[in-house]
C-alpha positions as CSV (number, residue, x, y, z in Angstrom):
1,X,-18.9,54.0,-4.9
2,X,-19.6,55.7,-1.5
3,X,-16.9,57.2,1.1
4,X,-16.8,54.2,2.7
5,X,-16.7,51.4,0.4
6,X,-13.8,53.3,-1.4
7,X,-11.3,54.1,1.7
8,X,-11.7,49.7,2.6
9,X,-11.1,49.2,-1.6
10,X,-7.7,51.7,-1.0
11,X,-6.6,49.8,2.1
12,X,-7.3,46.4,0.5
13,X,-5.4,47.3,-2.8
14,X,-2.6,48.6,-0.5
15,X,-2.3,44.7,1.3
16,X,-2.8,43.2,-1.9
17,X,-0.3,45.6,-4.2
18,X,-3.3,46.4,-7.1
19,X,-4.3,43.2,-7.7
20,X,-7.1,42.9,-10.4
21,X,-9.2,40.0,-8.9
22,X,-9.4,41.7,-5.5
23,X,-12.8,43.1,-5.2
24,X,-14.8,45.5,-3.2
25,X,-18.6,45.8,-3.6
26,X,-20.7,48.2,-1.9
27,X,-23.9,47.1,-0.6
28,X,-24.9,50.1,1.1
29,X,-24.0,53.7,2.6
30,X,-22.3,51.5,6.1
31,X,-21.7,48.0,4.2
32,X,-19.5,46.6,1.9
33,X,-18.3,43.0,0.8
34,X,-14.4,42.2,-0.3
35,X,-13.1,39.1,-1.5
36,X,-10.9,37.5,-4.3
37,X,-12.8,36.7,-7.6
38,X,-11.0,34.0,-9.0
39,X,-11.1,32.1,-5.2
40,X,-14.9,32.0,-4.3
41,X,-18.2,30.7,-5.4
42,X,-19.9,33.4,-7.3
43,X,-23.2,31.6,-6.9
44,X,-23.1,31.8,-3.1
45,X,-21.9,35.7,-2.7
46,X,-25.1,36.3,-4.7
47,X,-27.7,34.0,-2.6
48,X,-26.7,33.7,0.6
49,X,-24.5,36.9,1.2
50,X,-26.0,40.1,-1.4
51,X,-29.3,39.3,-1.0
52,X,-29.4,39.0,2.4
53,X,-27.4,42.0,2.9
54,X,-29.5,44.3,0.4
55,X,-32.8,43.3,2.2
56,X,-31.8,44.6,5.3
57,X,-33.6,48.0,6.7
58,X,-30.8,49.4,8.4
59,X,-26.8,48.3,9.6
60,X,-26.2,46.0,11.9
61,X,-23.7,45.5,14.4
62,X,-20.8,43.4,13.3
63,X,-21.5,40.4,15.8
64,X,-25.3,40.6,14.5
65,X,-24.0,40.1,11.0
66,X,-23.2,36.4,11.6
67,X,-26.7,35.3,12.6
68,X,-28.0,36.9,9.5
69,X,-25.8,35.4,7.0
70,X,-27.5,31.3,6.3
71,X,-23.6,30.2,5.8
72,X,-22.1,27.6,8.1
73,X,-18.8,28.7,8.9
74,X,-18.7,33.2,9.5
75,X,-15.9,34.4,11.9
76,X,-15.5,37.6,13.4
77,X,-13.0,40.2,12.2
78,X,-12.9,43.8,13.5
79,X,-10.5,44.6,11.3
80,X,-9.1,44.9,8.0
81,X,-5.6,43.4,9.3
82,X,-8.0,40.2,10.7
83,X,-10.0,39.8,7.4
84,X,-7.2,40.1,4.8
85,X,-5.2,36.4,5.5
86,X,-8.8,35.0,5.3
87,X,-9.9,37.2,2.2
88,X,-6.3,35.7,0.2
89,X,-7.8,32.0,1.1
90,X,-11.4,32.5,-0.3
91,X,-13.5,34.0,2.2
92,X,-15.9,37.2,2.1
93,X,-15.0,39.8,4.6
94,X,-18.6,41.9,5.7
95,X,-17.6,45.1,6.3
96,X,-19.4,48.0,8.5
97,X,-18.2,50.8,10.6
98,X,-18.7,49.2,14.0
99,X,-16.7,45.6,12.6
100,X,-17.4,42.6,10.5
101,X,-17.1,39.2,10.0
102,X,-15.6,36.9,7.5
103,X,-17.6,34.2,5.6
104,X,-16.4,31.1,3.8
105,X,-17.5,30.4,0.5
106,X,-14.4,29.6,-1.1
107,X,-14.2,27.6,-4.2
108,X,-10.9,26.8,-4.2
109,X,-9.9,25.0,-7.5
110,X,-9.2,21.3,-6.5
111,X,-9.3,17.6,-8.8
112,X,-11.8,15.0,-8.5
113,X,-11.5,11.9,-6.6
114,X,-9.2,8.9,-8.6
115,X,-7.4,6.0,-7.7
116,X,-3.7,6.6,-6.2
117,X,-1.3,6.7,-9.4
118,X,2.0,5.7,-6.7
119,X,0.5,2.7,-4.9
120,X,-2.0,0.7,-7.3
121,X,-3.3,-2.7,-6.3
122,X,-5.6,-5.0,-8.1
123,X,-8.4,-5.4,-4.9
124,X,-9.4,-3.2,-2.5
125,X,-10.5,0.2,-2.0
126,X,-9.4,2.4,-5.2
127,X,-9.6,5.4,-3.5
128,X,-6.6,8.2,-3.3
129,X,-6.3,11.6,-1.4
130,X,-6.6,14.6,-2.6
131,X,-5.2,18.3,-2.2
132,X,-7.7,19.5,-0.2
133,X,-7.5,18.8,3.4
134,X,-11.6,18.9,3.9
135,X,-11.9,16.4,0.9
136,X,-9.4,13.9,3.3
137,X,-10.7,14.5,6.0
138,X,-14.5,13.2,4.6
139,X,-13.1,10.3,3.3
140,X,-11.4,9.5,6.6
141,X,-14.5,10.0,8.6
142,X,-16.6,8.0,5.9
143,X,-13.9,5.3,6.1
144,X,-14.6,5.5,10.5
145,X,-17.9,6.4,11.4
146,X,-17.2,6.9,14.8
147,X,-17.3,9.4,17.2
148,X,-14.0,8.2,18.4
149,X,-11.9,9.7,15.5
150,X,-10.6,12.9,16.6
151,X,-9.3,15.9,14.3
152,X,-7.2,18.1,15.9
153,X,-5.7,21.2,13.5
154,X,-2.9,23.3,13.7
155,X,-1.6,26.2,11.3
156,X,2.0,25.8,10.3
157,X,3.8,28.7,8.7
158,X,4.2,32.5,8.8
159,X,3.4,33.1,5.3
160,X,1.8,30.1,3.6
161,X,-0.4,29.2,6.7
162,X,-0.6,25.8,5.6
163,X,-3.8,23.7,8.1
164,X,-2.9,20.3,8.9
165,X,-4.9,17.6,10.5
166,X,-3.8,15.5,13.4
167,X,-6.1,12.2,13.3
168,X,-6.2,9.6,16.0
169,X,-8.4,7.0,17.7
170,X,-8.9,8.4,21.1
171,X,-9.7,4.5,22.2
172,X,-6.4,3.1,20.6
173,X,-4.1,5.0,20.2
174,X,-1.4,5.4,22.8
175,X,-1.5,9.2,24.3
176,X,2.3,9.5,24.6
177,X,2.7,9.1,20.7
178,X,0.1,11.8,19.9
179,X,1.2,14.4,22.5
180,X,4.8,13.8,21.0
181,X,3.5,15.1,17.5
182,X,1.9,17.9,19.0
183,X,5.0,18.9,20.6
184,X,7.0,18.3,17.5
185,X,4.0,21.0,15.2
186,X,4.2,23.1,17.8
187,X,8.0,23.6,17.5
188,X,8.0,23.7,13.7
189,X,4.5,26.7,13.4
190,X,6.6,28.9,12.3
191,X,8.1,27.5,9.1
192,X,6.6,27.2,6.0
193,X,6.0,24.1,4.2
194,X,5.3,22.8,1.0
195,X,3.8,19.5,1.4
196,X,3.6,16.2,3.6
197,X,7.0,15.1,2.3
198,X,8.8,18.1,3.4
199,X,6.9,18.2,6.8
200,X,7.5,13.9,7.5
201,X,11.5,14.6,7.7
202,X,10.8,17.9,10.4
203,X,8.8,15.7,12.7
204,X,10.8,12.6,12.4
205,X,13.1,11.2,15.5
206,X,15.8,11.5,13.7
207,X,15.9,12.9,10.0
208,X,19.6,12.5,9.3
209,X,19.5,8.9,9.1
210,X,18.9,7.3,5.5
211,X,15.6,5.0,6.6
212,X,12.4,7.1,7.0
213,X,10.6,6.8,10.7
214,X,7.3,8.3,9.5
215,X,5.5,6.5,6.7
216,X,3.5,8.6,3.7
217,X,0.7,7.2,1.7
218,X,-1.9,8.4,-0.9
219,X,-4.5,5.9,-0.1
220,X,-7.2,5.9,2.1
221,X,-7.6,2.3,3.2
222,X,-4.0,2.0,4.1
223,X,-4.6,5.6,6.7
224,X,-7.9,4.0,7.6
225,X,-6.4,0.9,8.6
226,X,-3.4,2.5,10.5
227,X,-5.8,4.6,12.6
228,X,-7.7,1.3,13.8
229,X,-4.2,0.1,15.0
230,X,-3.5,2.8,17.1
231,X,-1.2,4.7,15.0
232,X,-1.8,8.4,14.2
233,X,-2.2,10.5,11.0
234,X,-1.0,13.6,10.3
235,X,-2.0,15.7,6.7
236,X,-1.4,18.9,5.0
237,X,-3.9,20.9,3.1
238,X,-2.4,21.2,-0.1
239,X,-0.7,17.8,-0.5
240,X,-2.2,14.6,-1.3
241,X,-0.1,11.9,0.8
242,X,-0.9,11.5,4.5
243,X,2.1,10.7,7.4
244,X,1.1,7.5,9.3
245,X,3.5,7.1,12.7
246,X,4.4,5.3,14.6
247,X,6.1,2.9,12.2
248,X,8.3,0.2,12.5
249,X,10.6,-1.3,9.9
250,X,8.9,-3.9,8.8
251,X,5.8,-1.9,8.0
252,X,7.3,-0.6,5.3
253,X,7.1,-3.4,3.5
254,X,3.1,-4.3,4.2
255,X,0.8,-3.4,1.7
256,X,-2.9,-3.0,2.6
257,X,-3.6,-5.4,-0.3
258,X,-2.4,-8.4,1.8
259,X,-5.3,-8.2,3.5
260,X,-7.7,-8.6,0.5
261,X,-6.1,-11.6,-1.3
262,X,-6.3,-14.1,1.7
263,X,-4.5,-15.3,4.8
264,X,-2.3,-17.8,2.6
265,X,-1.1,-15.7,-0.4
266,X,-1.2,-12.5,2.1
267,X,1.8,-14.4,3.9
268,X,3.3,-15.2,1.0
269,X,3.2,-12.4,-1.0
270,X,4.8,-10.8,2.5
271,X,7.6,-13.5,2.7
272,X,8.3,-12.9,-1.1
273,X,9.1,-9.2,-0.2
274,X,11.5,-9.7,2.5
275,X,13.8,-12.1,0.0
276,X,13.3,-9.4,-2.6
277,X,14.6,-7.3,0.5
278,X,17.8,-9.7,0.5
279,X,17.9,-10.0,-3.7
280,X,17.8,-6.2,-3.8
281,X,20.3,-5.9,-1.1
282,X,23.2,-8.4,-1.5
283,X,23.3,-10.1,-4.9
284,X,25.4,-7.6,-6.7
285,X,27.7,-7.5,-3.5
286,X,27.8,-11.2,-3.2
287,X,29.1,-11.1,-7.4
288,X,31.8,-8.6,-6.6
289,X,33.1,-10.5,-3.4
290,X,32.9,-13.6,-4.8
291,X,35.0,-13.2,-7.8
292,X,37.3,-10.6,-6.4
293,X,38.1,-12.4,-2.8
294,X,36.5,-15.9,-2.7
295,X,36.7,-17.9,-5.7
296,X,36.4,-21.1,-4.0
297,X,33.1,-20.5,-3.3
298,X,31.6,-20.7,-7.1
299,X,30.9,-24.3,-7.8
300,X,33.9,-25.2,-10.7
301,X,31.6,-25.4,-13.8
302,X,29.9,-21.8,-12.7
303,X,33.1,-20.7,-12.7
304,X,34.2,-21.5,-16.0
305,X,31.2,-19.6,-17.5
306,X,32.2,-16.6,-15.3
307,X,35.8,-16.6,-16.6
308,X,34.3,-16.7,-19.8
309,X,31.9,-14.0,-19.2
310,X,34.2,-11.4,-18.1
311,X,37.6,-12.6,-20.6
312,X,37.3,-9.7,-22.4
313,X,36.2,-7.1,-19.5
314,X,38.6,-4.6,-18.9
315,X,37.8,-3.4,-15.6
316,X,37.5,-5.1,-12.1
317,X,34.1,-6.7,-10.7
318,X,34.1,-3.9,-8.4
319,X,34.3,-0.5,-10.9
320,X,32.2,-3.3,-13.5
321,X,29.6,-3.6,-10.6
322,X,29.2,0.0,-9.9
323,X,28.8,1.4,-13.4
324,X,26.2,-1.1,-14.2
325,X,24.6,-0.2,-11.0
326,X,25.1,3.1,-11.6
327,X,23.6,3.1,-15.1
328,X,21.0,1.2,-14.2
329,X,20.1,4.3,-11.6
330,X,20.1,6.4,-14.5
331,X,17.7,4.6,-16.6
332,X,15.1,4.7,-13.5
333,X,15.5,8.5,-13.0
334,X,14.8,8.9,-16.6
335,X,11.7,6.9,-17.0
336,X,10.4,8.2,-14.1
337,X,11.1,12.1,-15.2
338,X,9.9,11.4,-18.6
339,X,5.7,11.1,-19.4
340,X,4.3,7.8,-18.7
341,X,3.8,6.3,-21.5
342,X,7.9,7.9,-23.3
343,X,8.9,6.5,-19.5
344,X,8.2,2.8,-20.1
345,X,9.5,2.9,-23.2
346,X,12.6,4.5,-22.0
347,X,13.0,1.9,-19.6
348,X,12.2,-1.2,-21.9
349,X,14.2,-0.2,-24.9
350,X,17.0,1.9,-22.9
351,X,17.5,-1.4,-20.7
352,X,18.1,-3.9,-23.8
353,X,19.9,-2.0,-26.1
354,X,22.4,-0.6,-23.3
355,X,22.5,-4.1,-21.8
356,X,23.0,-5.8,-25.4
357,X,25.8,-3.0,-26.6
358,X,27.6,-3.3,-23.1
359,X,28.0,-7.1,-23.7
360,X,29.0,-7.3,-26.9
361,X,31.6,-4.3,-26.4
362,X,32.9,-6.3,-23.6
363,X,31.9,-3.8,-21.2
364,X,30.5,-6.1,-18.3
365,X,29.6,-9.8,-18.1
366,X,25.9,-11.3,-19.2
367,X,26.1,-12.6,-15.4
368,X,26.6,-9.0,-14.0
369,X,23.7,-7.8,-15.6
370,X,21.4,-10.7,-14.9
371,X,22.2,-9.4,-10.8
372,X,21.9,-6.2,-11.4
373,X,18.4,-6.6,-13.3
374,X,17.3,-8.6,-10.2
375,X,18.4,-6.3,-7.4
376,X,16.8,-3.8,-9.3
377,X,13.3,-5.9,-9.4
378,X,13.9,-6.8,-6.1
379,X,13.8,-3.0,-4.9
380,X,10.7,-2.3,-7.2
381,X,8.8,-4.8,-4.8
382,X,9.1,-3.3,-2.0
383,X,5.3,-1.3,-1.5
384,X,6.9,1.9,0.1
385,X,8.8,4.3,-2.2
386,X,11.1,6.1,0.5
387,X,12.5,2.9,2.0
388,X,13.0,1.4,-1.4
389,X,14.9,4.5,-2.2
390,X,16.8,4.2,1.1
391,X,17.8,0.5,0.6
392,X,19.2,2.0,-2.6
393,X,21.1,4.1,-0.9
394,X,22.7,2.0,1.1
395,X,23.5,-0.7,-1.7
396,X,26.4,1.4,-3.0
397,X,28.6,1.7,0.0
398,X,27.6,-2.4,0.5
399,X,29.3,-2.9,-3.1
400,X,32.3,-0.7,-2.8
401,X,33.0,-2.7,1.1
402,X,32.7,-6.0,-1.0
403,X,34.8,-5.1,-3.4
404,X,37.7,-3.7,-0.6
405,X,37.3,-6.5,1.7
406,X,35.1,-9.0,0.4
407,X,32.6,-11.0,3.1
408,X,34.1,-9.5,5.5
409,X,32.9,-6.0,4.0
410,X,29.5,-7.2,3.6
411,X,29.2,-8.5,7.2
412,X,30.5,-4.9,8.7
413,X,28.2,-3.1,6.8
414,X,25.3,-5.2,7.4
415,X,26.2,-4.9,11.2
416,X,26.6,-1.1,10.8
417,X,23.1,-1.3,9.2
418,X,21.8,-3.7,12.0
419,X,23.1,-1.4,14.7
420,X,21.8,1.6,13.2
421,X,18.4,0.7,12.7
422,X,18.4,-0.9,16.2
423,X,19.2,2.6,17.3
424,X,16.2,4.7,15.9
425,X,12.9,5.2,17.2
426,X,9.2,6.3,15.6
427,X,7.2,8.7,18.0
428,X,9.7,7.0,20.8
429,X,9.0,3.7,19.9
430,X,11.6,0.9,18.7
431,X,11.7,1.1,14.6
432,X,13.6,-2.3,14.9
433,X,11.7,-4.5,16.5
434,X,11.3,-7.9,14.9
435,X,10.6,-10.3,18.2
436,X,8.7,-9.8,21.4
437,X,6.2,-11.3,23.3
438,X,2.6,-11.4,22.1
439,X,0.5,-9.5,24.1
440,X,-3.2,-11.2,23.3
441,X,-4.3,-14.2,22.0
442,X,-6.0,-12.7,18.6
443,X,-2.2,-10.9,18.1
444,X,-1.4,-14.7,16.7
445,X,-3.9,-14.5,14.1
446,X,-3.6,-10.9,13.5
447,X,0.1,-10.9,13.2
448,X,0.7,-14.3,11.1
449,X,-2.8,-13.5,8.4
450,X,-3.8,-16.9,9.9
451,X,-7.8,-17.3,8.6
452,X,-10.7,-15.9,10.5
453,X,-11.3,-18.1,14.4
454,X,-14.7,-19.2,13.1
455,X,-13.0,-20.5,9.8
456,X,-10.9,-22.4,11.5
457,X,-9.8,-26.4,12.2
458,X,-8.8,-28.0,15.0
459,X,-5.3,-27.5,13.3
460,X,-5.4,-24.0,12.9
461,X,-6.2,-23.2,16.5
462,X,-3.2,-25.5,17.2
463,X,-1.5,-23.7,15.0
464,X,-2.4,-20.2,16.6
465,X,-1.6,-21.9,20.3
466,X,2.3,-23.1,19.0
467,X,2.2,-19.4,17.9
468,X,1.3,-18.6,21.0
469,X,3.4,-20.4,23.3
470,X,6.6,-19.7,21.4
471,X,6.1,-15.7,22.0
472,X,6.8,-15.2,18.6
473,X,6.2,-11.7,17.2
474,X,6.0,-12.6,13.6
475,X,8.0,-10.1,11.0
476,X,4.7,-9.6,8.9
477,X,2.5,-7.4,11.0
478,X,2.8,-5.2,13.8
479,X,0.9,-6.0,16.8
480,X,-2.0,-3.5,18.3
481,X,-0.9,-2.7,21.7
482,X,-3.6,-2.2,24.2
């Protein structure tokens, strides 16, 4: 190895403290390559970077280097201290006396395209992201061929350096959202992250309430979709889930499948989530306040089959309700820690067999557990996995206020709830908005999943028009603003 080659190899080992897959390969006298073995594609370094190099008569300038090299992406670096953060990310540095430049012909290791494991549906796209941030970003720009999806990226973190990707619809969405985000990465470039999940609570309007603001998602339809509303998407090489904002509370319970099963089941299946909403929220409450505070509220032969339920029940409806609940919490955790397939059985078998023995010990009453077993389906509805664990969150203190002061618990909590929500924002917009005027027409259709205009009757555009005139912004979808 010549003079040269072997003072860059001692400065490189130095940066990268003797690692074995760093290499330095001399080309010539006044040229030599560096890069990371295990992190580029051999293939490449032989065809379109060795041979080019070896068949030249004599050195080049560093900036000359870049219009030899047939590679699409070579950036200058004059130095060592330039080339190195490129170099740990897969790159080739191309070094000579007078400079060099970087190429990129990394081959990082990455998984194949599958179907999102979190957020299956039966139609629709079955697409899922990825970890790599170029892989997204295709699929995005598949999904929207047009020239007016924009990418902007930024570099967040000191050490990790982790590239995210700002999308947007110049022509919908609404500037004052996408110049907040930019602010908000801007402010945060210097910490490292680990993924989407960590970087959605830095760039949310407020992260110390228990409801998330920003929305995250693996699938491409759903990110598609958003970006034709006007809303912006924001992901992180590295992670596979994509932040959609600006959201609003009810979006969280929308799933892009409603639009592929039809106007009619599409608002049902939409309706059915928001009682699920109520099941998941107040049935156990409602149990404990019921028989604690207001017994003359059970119809009189329910209530004889409750005072048979819980004769031999040692403990109040209140510390009944929230070891059930409690236990019940424990059995999801561990289905969801264990492997699939040990998971569902855990679940199945753990939920009878601790349900059966807790009966007949006279632990809790078959009533209680029938509650229980339907708030816990109810929460399982709902699409988004953040907001159902939220909603759990808030079920406990909901129980224990029951239990204390019975209706009157339930309402103050609720109204703390109510208020609270009312109170947040997404990218400054409301987050609890359910009514407002309709801006358009076409919001009427688009908001209530009424059938296409040209599908419809004389009734349905009546329907549309009492829509319409009554200003009413329905609680399914999210209107467009213009």
């Amino acid at each position: 190895m010549d003079q040269f080659s072997a003072a860059l190899r001692e400065q490189l080992q130095m940066h990268f403290h003797e690692s074995a897959d760093v290499v330095v390969r001399s080309i010539s006298s006044e040229i030599a390559v560096c890069f990371v073995s295990e992190l580029i594609d051999k293939a490449h370094l032989a065809e379109f970077i060795v041979y080019p190099l070896q068949c030249l008569d004599k050195t080049p300038l560093g900036d000359q280097l870049a219009d030899l090299l047939p590679i699409g992406e070579v950036q200058s670096a004059n130095s060592l201290d330039e080339a190195i953060p490129l170099v740990a990310r897969g790159w080739v540095y191309i070094a000579t006396p007078q400079g060099g430049v970087a190429a990129n012909i990394s081959n990082m290791p990455k998984r194949s395209l599958a179907a999102p494991e979190n957020e299956a549906t039966i139609l629709g796209p079955m697409l899922g992201f990825t970890e790599d941030l170029g892989t997204n970003a295709a699929m995005l720009r598949s999904s929207i061929p047009d020239p007016a999806l924009c990418n902007e990226q930024y570099t967040i973190g000191n050490v990790r350096e982790t590239t995210v990707s700002l999308f947007y619809m110049d022509n919908r969405v609404e500037q004052s959202c996408a110049a907040q985000l930019r602010e908000r990465i801007q402010s945060i470039r210097g910490n490292d992250i680990t993924g989407s999940s960590e970087l959605m609570h830095m760039l949310q309007d407020n992260d110390g309430s228990v409801f998330p603001q920003l929305r995250l998602t693996e699938r491409v339809d759903l990110a598609s979709n958003s970006l034709l509303e006007g809303k912006v998407v924001l992901i992180a090489d590295g992670s596979p889930l994509a932040i959609i904002g600006p959201n609003e509370f009810i979006d969280f319970f929308l799933s892009p499948e409603d639009r592929y099963i039809g106007w009619s089941l599409g608002t049902f299946l939409r309706a059915l989530r928001l009682v699920a909403l109520i099941i998941s929220l107040f049935a156990t409450p409602a149990y404990v306040a019921a028989l604690t505070f207001h017994y003359e509220i059970i119809p009189s032969s329910l209530l004889v089959s409750l005072i048979q339920s819980r004769s031999r029940v040692p403990f109040p409806p209140l510390f009944e309700a929230l070891i059930l609940e409690f236990t019940m919490q424990l059995l999801r955790e561990a289905g969801a820690r264990l492997p699939t397939k040990v998971g569902q059985t855990m679940g199945i078998v753990g939920g009878i067999v601790i349900g059966q023995a807790a009966v007949a010990a006279g632990f809790t009453s078959n009533i209680l557990i029938l509650l229980v077993a339907l708030a816990a389906l109810g929460s399982f509805a709902i699409p988004d996995y953040t907001m159902s664990s939220s909603l759990r969150l808030v079920h406990y203190p909901m129980i224990i206020s029951a239990g204390v002061w019975g209706g009157i618990g339930i309402a103050f909590i609720s109204l703390l709830v109510t208020l609270h929500l009312i109170r947040q924002t997404s990218l400054g917009k409301a987050y609890f908005n359910p009514i407002k005027p309709s801006k358009r027409e076409q919001d009427a259709h688009h908001e209530l999943l009424l059938p296409e205009p040209h599908g419809l009757t004389s009734k349905g555009h009546n329907l549309r028009k009492l829509v319409k005139s009554f200003k009413l912004r329905s609680l399914w979808m999210g209107d467009i603003d213009d």
